[in-house]
C-alpha positions as CSV (number, residue, x, y, z in Angstrom):
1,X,0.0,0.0,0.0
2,X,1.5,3.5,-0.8
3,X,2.1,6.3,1.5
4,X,-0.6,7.8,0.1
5,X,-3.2,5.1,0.5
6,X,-2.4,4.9,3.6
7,X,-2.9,8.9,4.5
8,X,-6.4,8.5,2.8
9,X,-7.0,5.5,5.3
10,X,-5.6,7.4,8.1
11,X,-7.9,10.5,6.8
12,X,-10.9,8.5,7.0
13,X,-10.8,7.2,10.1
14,X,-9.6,10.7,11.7
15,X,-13.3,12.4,10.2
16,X,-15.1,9.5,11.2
17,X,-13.8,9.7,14.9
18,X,-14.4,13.5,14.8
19,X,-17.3,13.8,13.4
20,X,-19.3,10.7,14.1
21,X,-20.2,9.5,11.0
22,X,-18.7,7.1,8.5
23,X,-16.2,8.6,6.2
24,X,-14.9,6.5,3.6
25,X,-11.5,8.3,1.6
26,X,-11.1,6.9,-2.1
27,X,-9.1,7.7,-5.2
28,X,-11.6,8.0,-8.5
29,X,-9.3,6.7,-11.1
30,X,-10.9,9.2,-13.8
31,X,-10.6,11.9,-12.0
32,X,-7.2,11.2,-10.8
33,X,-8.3,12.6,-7.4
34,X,-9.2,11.8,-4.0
35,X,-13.0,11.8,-3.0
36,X,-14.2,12.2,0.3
37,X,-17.8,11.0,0.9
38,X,-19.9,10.6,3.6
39,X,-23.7,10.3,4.4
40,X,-25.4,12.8,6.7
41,X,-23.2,14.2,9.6
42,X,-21.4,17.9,8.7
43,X,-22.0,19.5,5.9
44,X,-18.3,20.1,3.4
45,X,-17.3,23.0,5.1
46,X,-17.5,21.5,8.7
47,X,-15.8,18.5,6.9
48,X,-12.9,20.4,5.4
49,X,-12.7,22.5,8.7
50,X,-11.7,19.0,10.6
51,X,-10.2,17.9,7.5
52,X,-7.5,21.1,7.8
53,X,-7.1,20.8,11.4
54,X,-6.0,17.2,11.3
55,X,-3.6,18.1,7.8
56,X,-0.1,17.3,9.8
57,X,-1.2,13.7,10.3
58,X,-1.5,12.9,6.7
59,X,0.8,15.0,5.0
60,X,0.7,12.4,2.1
61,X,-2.5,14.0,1.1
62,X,-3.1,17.3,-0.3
63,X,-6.6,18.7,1.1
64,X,-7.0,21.3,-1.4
65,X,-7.2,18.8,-4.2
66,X,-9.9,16.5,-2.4
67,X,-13.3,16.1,-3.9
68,X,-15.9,16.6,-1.4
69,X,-19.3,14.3,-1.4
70,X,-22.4,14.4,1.5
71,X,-25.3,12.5,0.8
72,X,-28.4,12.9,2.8
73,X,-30.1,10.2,3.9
């Protein structure tokens, strides 16, 4: 698994814990990105706020290129 793999994993479980809600981290092979997605739970700017305060723990990852997705339940 690569560094960065492992940054997403560590992302993931770092929103879940903080926000309460399952967070899965994945890479969209099209897009070439990483996507955050979520259901319920913080809306994306409450999401990117934990996201940012958490960044030193997975420096692997840059947050500004994330993809941000919340479905509602």
């Amino acid at each position: 698994m690569s560094t960065r793999a492992r940054s997403a994993r560590r992302l993931a479980s770092l929103l879940a814990v903080r926000t309460g809600v399952h967070v899965v981290v994945r890479y969209d092979r099209l897009l070439r990105r990483y996507q955050v997605v979520w259901i319920d739970g913080p809306d994306e700017a409450q999401m990117r706020t934990v996201a940012m305060a958490n960044a030193t723990v997975v420096p692997d990852i840059d947050l500004g290129e994330l993809l941000w997705h919340r479905s509602v339940s």
